[in-house]
C-alpha positions in Angstrom: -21.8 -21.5 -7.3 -22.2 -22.2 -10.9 -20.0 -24.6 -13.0 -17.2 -23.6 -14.9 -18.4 -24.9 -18.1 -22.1 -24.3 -18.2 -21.1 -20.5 -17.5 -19.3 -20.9 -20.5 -21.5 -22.2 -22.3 -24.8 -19.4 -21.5 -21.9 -16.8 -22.2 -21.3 -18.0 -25.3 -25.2 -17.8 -25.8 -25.4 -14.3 -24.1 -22.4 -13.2 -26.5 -24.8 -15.1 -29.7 -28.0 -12.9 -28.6 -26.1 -9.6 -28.3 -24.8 -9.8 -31.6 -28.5 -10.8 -33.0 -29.7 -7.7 -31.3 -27.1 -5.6 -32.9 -27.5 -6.6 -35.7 -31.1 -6.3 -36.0 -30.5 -2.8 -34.7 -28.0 -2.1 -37.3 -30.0 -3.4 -39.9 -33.3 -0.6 -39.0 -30.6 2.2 -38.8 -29.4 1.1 -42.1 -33.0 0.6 -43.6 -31.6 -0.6 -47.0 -32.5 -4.2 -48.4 -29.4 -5.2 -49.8 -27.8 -4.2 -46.4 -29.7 -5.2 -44.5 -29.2 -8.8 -46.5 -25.7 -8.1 -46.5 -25.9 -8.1 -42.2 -28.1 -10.8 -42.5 -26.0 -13.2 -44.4 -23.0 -12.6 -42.0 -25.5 -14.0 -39.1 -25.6 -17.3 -41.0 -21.6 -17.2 -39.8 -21.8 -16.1 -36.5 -24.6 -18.7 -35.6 -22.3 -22.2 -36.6 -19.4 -21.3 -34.8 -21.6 -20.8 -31.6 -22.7 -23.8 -32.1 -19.5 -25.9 -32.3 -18.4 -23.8 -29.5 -21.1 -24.7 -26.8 -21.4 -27.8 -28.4 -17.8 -28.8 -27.5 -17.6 -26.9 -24.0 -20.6 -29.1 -23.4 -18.7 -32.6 -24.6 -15.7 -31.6 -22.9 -17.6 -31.2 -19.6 -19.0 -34.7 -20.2 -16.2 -36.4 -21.5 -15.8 -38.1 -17.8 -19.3 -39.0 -17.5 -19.6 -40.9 -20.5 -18.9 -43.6 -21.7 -16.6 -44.0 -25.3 -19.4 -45.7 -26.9 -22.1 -42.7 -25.8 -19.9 -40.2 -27.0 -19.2 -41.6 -30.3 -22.8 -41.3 -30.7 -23.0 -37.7 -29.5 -20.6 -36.7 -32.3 -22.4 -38.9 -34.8 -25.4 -36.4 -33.9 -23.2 -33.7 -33.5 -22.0 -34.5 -37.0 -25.5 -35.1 -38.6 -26.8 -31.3 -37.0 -23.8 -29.7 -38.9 -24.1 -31.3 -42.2 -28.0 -30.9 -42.1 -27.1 -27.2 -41.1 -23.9 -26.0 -43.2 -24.9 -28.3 -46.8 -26.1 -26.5 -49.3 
């Protein structure tokens, strides 16, 4: 039987891969640069959100395993992967 949460979290990765797929796809059918870019550049979205969404399924999962101190830690990673990957 597979946990509750770490189905949610591979289907949230399942659902991440699909849409890279389809958009790969859409970009050779559209075989244009600048759309292709254009499906690019809404990846760079998509790929974020996944990660704060697994990322907190995951913490919320261990929230009873951990101690406060651990998780405060967690988060300050947490924190330090998003500003590294959403500062420009």
């Amino acid at each position: 039987m597979l946990d509750k949460i770490v189905l949610s979290m591979a289907s949230l990765r399942i659902l991440s891969g699909s849409i890279e797929i389809l958009a790969a796809l859409l970009m050779l059918r559209l075989n244009q640069i600048d759309k292709a870019m254009i499906v690019n550049s809404s990846l760079a979205f998509v790929g974020p959100i996944i990660l704060i969404s697994t990322t907190t399924i995951g913490l919320a999962g261990l929230s009873d395993k951990l101690s406060p101190s651990k998780l405060i830690w967690v988060a300050a990673g947490i924190g330090c992967l998003l500003i590294g990957i959403l500062k420009k």
